[in-house]
C-alpha positions in Angstrom: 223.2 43.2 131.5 226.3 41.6 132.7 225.6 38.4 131.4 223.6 37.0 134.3 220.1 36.2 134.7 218.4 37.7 137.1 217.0 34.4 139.9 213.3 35.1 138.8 214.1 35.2 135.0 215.9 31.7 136.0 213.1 30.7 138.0 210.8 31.2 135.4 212.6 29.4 132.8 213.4 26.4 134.7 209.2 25.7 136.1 207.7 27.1 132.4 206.6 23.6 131.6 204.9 23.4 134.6 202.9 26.7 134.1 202.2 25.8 130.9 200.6 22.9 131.4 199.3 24.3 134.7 197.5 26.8 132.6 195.5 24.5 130.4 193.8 23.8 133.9 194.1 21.2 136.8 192.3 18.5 134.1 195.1 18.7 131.9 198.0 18.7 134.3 196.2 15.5 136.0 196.0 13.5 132.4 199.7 14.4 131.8 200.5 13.1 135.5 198.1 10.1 135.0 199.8 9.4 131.3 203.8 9.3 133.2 202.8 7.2 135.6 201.3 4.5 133.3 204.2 4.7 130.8 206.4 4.2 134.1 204.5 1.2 135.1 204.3 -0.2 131.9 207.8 0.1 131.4 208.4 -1.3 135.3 206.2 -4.2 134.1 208.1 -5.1 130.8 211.3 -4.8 132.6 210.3 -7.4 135.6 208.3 -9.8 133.0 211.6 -10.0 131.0 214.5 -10.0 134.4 212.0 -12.9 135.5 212.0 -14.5 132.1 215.9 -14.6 132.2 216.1 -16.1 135.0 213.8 -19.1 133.9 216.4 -19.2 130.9 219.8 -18.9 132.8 218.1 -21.2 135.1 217.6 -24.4 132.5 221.1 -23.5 131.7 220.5 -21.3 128.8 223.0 -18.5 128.3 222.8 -14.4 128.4 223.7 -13.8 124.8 221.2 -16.3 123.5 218.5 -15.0 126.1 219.1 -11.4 124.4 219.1 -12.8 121.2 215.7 -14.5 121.5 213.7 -12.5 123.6 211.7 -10.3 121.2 210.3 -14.0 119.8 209.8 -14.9 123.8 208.3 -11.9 124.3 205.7 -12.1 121.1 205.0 -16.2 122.2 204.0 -14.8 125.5 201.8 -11.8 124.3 200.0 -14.3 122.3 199.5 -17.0 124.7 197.6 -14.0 127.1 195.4 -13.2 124.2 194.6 -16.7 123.0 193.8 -17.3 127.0 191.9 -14.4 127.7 189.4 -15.3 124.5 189.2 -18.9 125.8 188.4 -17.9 129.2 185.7 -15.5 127.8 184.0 -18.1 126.2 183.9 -20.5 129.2 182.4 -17.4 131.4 179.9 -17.1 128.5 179.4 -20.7 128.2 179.0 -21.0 132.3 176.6 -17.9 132.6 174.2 -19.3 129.7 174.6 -16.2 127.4 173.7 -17.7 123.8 171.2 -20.5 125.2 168.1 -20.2 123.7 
């Protein structure tokens, strides 16, 4: 050969992922869809609950660099907060529905 590929060796290079996966059966390919898409959101998600986060800080006339700096603490405060408010709201459902009452 001449050094060049013929366009279907190409072709099939370039889309063997796809094939691959495409193989395992429409199941597979749909989890592998259905995975990207929720890593894409999640990451969309962390990205907009930190940008609006920021702009609370800049706002009350903190600064970039110390934003940065303390975010990951920010980030954790806030993770627990939805946790400890999530267990205290399932108790007051619990509490409201009678579950427990003897």
């Amino acid at each position: 050969m001449s050094g060049s590929e013929p366009p279907e060796r190409a072709y099939r290079k370039e889309h063997t992922t796809d094939a691959k996966v495409h193989a395992r059966g429409p199941r597979e390919y749909r989890r592998k869809v259905d995975e990207k898409a929720a890593k894409e959101a999640e990451e969309r998600r962390e990205r907009t609950e930190k940008e609006s986060a920021r702009r609370a800080w800049l706002a009350d006339g903190g600064n970039a660099g110390d934003f940065e700096r303390e975010w990951p603490k920010l980030r954790d405060e806030g993770r627990r907060r939805c946790v400890i408010d999530a267990g205290r709201r399932a108790r007051e459902m619990m509490q409201a529905s009678g579950v427990g009452r003897n």
